[in-house]
C-alpha positions as a Python dict, from the first residue, in 0.01 Angstrom:
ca = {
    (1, 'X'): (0, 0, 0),
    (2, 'X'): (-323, -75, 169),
    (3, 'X'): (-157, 74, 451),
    (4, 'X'): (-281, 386, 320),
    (5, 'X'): (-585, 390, 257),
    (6, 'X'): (-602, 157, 590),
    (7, 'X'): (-480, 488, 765),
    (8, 'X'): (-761, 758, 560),
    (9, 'X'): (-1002, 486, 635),
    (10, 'X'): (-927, 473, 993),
    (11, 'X'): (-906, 866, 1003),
    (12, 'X'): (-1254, 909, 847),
    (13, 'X'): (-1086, 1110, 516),
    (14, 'X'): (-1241, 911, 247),
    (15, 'X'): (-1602, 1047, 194),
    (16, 'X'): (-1650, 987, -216),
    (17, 'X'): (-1399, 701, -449),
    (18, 'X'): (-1522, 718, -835),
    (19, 'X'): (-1348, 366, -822),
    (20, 'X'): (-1245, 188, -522),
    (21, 'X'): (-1129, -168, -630),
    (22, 'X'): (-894, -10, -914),
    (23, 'X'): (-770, 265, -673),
    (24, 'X'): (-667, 25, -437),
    (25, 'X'): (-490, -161, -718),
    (26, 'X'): (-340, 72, -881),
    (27, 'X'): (-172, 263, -569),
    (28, 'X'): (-33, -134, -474),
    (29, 'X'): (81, -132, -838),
    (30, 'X'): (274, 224, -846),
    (31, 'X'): (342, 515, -719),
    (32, 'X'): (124, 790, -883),
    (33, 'X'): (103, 1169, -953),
    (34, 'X'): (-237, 1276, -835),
    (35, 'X'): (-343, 1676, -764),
    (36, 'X'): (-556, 1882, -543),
    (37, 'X'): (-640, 2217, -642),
    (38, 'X'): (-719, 2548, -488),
    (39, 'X'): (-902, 2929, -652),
    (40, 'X'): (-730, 3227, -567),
    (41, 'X'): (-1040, 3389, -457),
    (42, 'X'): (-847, 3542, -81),
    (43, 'X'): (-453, 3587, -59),
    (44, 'X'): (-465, 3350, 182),
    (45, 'X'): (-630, 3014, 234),
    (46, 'X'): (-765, 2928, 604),
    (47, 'X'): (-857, 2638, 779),
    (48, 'X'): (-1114, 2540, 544),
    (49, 'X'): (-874, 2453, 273),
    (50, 'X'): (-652, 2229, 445),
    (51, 'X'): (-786, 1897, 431),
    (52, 'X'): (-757, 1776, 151),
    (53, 'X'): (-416, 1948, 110),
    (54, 'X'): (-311, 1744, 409),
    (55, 'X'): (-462, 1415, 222),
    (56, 'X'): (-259, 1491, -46),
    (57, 'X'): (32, 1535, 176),
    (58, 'X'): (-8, 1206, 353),
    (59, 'X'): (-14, 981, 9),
    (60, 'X'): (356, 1181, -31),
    (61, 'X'): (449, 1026, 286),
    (62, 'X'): (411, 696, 132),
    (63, 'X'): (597, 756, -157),
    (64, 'X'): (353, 907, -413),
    (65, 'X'): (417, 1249, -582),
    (66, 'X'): (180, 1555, -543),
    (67, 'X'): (40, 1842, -764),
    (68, 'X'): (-28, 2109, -629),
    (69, 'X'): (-261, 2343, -821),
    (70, 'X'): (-301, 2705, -807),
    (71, 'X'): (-660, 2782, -992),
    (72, 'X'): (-509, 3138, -1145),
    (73, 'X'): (-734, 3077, -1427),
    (74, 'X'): (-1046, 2896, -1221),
    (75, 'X'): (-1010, 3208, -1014),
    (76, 'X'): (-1122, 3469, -1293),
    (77, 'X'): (-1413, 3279, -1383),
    (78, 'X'): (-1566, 3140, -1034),
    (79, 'X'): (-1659, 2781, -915),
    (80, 'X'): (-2032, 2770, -824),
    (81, 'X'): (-1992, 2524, -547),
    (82, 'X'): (-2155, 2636, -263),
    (83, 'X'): (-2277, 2951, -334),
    (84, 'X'): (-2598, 3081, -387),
    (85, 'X'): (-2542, 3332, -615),
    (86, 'X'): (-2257, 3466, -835),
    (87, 'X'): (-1902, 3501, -672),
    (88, 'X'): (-1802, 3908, -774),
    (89, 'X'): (-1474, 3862, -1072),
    (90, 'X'): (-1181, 3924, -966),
    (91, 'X'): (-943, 4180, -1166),
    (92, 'X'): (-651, 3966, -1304),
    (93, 'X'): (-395, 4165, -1045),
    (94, 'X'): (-565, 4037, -789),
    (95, 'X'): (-566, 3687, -883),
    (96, 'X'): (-215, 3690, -938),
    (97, 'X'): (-147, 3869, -618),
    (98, 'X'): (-342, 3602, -452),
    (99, 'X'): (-170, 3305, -658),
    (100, 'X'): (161, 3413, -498),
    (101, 'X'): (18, 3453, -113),
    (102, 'X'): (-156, 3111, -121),
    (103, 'X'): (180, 2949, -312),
    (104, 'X'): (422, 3037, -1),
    (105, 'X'): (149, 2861, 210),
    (106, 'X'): (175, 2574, 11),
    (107, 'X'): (520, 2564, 26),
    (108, 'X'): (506, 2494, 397),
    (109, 'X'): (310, 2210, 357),
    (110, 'X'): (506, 1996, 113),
    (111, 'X'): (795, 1888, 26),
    (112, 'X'): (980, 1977, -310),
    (113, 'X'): (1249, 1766, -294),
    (114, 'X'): (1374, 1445, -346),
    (115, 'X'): (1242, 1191, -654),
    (116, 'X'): (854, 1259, -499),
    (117, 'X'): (870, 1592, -500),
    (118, 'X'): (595, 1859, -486),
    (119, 'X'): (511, 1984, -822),
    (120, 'X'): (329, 2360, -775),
    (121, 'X'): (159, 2460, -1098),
    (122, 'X'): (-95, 2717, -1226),
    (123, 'X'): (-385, 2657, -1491),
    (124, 'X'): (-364, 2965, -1603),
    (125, 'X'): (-45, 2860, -1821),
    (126, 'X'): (-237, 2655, -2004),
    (127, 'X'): (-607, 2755, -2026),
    (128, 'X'): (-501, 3105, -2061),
    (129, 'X'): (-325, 3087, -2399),
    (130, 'X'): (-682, 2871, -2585),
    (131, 'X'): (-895, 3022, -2768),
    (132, 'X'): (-1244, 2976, -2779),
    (133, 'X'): (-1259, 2754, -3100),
    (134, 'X'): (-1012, 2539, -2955),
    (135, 'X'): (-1180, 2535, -2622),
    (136, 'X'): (-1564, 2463, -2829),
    (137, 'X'): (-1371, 2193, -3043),
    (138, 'X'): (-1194, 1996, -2867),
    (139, 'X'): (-1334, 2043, -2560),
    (140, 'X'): (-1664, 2153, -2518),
    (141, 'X'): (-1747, 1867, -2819),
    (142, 'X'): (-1703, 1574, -2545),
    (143, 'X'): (-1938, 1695, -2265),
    (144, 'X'): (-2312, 1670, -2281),
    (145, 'X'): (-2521, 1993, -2155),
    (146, 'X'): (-2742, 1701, -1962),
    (147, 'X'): (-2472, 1625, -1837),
    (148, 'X'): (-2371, 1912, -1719),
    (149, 'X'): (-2693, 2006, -1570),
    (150, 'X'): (-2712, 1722, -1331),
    (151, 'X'): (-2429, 1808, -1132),
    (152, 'X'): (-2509, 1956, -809),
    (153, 'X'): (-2322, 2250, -786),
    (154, 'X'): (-2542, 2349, -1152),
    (155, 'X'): (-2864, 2198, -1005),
    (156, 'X'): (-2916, 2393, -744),
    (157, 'X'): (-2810, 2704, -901),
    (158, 'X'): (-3069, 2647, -1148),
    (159, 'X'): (-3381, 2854, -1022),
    (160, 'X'): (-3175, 3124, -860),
    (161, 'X'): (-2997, 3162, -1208),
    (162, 'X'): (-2666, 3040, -1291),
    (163, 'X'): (-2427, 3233, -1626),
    (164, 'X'): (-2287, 3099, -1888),
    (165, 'X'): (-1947, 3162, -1717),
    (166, 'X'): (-1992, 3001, -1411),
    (167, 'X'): (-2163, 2685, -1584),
    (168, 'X'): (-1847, 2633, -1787),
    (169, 'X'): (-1644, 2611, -1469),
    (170, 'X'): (-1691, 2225, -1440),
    (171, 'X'): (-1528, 2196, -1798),
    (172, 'X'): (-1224, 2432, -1714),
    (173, 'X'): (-1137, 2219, -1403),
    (174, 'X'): (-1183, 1879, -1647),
    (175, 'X'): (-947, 2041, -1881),
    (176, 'X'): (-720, 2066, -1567),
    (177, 'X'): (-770, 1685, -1500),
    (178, 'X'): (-696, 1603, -1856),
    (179, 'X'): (-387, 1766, -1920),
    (180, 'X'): (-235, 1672, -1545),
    (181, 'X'): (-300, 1329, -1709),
    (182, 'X'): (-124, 1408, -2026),
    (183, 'X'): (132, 1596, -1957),
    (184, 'X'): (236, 1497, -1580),
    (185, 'X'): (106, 1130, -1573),
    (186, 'X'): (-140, 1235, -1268),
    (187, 'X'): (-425, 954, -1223),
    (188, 'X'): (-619, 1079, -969),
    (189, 'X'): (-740, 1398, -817),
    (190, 'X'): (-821, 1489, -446),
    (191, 'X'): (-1074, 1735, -359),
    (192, 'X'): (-1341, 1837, -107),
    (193, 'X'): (-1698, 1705, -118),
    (194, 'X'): (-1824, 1996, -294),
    (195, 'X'): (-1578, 1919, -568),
    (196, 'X'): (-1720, 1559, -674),
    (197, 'X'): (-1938, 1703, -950),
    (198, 'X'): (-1582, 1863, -1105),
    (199, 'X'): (-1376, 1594, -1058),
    (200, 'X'): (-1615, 1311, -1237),
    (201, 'X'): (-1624, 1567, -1508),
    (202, 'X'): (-1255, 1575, -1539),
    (203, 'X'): (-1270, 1184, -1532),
    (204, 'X'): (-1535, 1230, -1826),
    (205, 'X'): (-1340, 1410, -2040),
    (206, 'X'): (-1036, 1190, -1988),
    (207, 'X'): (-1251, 860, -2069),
    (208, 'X'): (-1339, 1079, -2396),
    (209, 'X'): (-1006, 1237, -2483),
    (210, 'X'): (-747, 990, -2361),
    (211, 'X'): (-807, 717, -2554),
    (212, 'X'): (-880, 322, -2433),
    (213, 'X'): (-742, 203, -2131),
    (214, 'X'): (-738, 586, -1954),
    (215, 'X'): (-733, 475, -1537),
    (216, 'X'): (-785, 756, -1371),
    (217, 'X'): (-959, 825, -1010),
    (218, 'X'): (-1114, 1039, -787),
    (219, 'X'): (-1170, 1081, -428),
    (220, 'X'): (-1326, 1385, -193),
    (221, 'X'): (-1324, 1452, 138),
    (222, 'X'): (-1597, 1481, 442),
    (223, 'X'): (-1694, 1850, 499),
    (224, 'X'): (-1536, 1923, 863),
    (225, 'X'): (-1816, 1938, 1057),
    (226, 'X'): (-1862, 2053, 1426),
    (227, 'X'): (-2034, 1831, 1717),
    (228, 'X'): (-2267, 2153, 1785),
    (229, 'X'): (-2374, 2187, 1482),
    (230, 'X'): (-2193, 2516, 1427),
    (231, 'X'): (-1956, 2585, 1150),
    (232, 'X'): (-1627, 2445, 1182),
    (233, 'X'): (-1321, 2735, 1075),
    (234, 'X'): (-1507, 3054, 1157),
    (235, 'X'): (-1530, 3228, 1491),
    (236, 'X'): (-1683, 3587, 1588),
    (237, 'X'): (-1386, 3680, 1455),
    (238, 'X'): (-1446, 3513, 1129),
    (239, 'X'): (-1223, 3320, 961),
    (240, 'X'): (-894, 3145, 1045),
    (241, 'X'): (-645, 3224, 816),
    (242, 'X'): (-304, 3067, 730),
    (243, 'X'): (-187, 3440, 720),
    (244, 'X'): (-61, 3543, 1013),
    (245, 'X'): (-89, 3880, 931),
    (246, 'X'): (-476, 3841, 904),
    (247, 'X'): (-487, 3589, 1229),
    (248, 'X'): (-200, 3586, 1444),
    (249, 'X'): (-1, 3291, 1566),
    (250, 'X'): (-155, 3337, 1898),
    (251, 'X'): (-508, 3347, 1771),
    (252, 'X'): (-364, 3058, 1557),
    (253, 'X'): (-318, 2814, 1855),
    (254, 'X'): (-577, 2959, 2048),
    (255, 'X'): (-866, 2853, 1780),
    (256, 'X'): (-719, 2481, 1807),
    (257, 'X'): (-674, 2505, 2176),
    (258, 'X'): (-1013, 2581, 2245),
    (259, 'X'): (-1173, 2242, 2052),
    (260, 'X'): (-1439, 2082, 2202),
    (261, 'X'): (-1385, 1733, 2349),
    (262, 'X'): (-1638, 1610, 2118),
    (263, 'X'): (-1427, 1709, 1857),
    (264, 'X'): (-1065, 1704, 1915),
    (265, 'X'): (-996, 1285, 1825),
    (266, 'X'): (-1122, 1376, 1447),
    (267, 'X'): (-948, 1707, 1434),
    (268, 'X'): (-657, 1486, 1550),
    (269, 'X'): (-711, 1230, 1273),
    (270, 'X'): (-826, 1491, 1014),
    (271, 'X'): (-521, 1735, 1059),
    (272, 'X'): (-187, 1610, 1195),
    (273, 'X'): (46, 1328, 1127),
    (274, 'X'): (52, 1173, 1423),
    (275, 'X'): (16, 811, 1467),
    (276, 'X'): (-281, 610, 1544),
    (277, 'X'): (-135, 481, 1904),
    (278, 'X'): (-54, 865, 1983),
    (279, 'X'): (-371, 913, 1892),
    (280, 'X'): (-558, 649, 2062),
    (281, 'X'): (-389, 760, 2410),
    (282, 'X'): (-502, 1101, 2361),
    (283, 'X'): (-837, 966, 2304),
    (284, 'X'): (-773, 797, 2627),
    (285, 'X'): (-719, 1123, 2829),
    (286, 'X'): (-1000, 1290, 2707),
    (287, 'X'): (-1211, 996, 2861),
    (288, 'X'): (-1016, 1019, 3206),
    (289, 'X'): (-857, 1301, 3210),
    (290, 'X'): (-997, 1601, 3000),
    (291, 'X'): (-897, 1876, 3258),
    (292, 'X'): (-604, 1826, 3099),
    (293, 'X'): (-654, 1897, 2752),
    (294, 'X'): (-373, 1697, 2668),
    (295, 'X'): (-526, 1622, 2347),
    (296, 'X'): (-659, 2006, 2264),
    (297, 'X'): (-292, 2089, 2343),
    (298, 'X'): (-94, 1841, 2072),
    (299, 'X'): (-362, 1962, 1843),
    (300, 'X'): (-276, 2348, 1869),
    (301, 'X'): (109, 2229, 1878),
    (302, 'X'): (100, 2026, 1588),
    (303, 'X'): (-114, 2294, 1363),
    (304, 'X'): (91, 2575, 1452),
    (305, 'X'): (413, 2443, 1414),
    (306, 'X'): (331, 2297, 1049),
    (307, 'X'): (132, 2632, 947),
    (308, 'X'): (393, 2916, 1115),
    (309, 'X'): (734, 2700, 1218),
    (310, 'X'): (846, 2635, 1551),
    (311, 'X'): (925, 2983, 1672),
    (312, 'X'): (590, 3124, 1674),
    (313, 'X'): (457, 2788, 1853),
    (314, 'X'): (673, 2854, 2130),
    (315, 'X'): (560, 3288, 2121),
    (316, 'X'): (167, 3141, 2093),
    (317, 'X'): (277, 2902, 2413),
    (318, 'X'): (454, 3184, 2575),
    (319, 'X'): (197, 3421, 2555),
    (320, 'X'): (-82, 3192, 2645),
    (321, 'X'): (79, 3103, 2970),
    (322, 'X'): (175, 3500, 3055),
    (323, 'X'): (-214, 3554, 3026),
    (324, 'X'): (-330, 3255, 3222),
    (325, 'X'): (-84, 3375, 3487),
    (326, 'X'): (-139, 3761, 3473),
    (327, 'X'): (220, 3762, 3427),
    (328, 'X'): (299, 3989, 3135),
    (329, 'X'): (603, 4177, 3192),
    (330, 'X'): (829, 3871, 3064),
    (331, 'X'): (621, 3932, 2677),
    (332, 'X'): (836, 4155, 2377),
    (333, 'X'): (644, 4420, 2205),
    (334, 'X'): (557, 4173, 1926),
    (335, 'X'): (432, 3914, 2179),
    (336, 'X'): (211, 4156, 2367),
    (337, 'X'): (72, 4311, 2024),
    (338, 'X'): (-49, 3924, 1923),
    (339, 'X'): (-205, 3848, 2287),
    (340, 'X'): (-345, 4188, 2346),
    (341, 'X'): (-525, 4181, 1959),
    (342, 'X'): (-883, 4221, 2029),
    (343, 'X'): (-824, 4444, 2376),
    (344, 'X'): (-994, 4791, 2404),
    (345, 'X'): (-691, 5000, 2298),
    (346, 'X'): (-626, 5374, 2411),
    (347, 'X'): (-402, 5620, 2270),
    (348, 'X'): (-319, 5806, 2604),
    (349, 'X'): (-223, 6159, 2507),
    (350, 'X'): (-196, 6352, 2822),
    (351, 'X'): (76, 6502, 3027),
    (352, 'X'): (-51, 6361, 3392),
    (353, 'X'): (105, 6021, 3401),
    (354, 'X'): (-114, 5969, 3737),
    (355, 'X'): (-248, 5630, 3713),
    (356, 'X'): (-597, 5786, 3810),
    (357, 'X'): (-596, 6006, 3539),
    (358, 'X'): (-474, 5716, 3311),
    (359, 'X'): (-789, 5489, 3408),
    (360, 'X'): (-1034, 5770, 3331),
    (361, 'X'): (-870, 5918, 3025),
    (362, 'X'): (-916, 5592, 2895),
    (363, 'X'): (-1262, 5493, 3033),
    (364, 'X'): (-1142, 5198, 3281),
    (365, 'X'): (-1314, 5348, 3532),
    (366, 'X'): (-1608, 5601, 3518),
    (367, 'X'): (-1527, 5858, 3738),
    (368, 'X'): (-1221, 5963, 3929),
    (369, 'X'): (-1355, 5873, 4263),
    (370, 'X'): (-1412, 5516, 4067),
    (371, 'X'): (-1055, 5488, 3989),
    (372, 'X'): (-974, 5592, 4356),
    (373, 'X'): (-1192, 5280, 4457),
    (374, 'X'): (-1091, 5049, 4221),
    (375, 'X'): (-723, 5081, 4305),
    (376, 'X'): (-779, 5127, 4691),
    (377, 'X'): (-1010, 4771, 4619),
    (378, 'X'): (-728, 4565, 4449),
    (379, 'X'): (-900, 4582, 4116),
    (380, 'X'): (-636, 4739, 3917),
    (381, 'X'): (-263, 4547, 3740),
    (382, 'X'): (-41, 4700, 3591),
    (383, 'X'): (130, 4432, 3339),
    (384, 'X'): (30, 4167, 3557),
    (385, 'X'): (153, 4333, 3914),
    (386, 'X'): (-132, 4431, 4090),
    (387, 'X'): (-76, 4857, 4250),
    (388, 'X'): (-290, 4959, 4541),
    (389, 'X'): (-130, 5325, 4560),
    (390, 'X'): (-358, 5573, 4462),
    (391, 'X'): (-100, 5809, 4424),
    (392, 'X'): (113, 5597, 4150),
    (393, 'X'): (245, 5792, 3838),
    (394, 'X'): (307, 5519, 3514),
    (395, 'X'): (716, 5550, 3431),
    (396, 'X'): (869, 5449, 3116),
    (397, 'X'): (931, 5117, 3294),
    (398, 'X'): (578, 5059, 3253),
    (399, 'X'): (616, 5042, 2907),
    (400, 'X'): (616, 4687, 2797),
    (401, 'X'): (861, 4697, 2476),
    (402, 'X'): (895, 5077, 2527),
    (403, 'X'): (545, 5097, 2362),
    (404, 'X'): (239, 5014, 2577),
    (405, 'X'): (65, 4913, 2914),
    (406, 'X'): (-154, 4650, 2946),
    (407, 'X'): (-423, 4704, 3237),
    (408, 'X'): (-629, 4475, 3434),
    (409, 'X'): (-943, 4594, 3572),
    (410, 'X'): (-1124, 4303, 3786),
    (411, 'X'): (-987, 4000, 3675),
    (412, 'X'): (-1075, 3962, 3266),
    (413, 'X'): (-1096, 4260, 3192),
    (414, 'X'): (-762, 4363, 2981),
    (415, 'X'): (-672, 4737, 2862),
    (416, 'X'): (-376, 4867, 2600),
    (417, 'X'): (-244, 5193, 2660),
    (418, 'X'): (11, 5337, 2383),
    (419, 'X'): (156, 5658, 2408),
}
């Protein structure tokens, strides 16, 4: 079993262990239950979320069985971790609308068959039934306000201000902890390194609550971090979300794509399954080879294929290559709609199909006698097929999918027309 933990040593996943030596131990011993947990605070998750997800995923591999926790309780009342200042409560539709979005992602990560199967539960079916005595009692007896107070997450909220709410989120997780432990044999949670404060809580309460002998563990994970300093998961864009609704495919491989060499071997570590010799050689090209991007290109392939299936890997591939060649006549309506996103977009209304007209009506070119020159100069495609005929009139077989144009002034410069 040291195996491993060999492996999340070697991949630079273990950041926090409440208890190494008996981890170690105990995982060579058995195979164990052990949970990571999410807030519905979005209806999706993105990028930021998957880590330890894919931790959790990787001690299935070897055998071990995960739960995977939905926070639709946690996610009325708002983890402080992090934030500077209360998170805004969410209305309990919401939550549960959010619970089901970031379940189907879930469900692509994990597997829920077979005798290690995933297990996918939500707190709120059993925090939301107690009552306060019950949670004052037989809860809220067996944690210490010092103790409390000394976590991090409270600390630092302390002279901004902190409520009463949000300072009882460390016991509502523990109460998760504890009754994983009871009722579903889990001995250890997984969590990011925000989370460490939450998770020795939970380990707290089960020391108090579960009688002698409890073994239970904890473990967090490095914050993803960027070589230049900037923050890793966000673009101008802002986030990257396992939605592709909210960030397409395309945009999907084109955020892994785009790594920097400084940071592609620990993406590579942090987020796929591949194995430490594939690994090693990519590391190896990067050194001698990083024209290439052969390493920036398994990454995107392997991220996209677990987050949105092989279909819309080989539509993010497709598309990248039609825009790298200008070639974008061979692209479907769909495809066109994910690689043409962020494009100035024009709802041409006119009668004069003249391509002049076109290019002005949609401010391509300033002026007619612009558009005259930019044609006559070579400086105008039409789906990838450059026109120098100042006299062409757009058809319907201009129409990419039967519902748009894409234009190319210069050579970056990209344009939808729709109709």
């Amino acid at each position: 079993m040291g195996h491993l933990l060999e492996d999340l040593r070697w991949r630079g996943i273990i950041y926090q262990e409440t208890d190494a030596d008996g981890m170690e131990e105990t995982l060579e011993k058995e195979k164990i239950s052990l949970y990571c947990g999410v807030d519905p605070t979005a209806d999706s998750m993105h990028i930021g979320h998957l880590l330890p997800f894919l931790t959790l995923r990787r001690f299935q591999q070897h055998g071990h069985r995960p739960i995977v926790l939905v926070g639709g309780f946690t996610g009325l009342i708002g983890d402080p971790s992090g934030k500077s200042e209360e998170r805004k409560l969410q209305t309990m539709e919401q939550v549960e609308l959010n619970v089901q979005g970031i379940k189907s992602q879930l469900e692509k990560i994990f597997d829920f068959e077979g005798d290690n199967g995933a297990v996918m539960t939500n707190n709120y079916d059993w925090a939301g039934p107690m009552n306060l005595i019950t949670f004052l009692r037989d809860y809220g007896k067996h944690i210490g306000v010092n103790y409390m107070l000394a976590k991090d997450t409270v600390a630092s909220r302390l002279d901004t201000g902190i409520s009463f709410t949000e300072f009882t989120y460390t016991l509502l997780q523990a109460i998760d902890f504890l009754h994983l432990y009871k009722n579903f044999n889990c001995k250890m949670q997984i969590g990011g390194s925000d989370q460490w404060g939450n998770i020795t809580t939970g380990l707290e309460m089960i020391r108090k609550m579960a009688g002698e002998g409890a073994k239970a563990y904890g473990m967090t994970i490095p914050l993803v971090t960027k070589a230049d300093g900037t923050k890793f998961g966000k673009t101008e864009g802002g986030a990257i979300w396992l939605d592709p609704k909210k960030t397409t495919p395309y945009e999907f491989y084109q955020f892994w794509i785009n790594t920097a060499d400084a940071d592609v071997i620990k993406y590579l570590k942090y987020f796929t399954f591949l194995g430490k010799e594939e690994i090693e050689a990519l590391e190896a090209s990067v050194e001698t080879e990083p024209h290439l991007r052969n390493a920036q290109r398994a990454l995107a392939e392997a991220m996209t294929r677990m987050i949105h299936g092989e279909e819309s890997l080989q539509q993010a591939i497709r598309i990248t290559e039609a825009l790298f060649s200008g070639d974008v006549k061979s692209l479907s309506a769909e495809e066109v709609e994910q690689g043409f996103k962020d494009v100035p977009t024009h709802l041409y209304e006119g009668e004069e199909l003249g391509l002049v007209d076109v290019l002005v009506a949609a401010k391509i070119s300033s002026s007619r006698r612009q558009a005259r020159e930019d044609i006559q100069n070579g400086a105008v495609s039409i789906n990838g097929e450059r026109v120098t005929d100042v006299q062409y009139e757009l058809t319907e077989e201009d129409r990419l999918g039967g519902a748009s144009t894409i234009i190319r002034r210069g050579k970056k410069k990209y344009f939808m027309i729709r109709y």
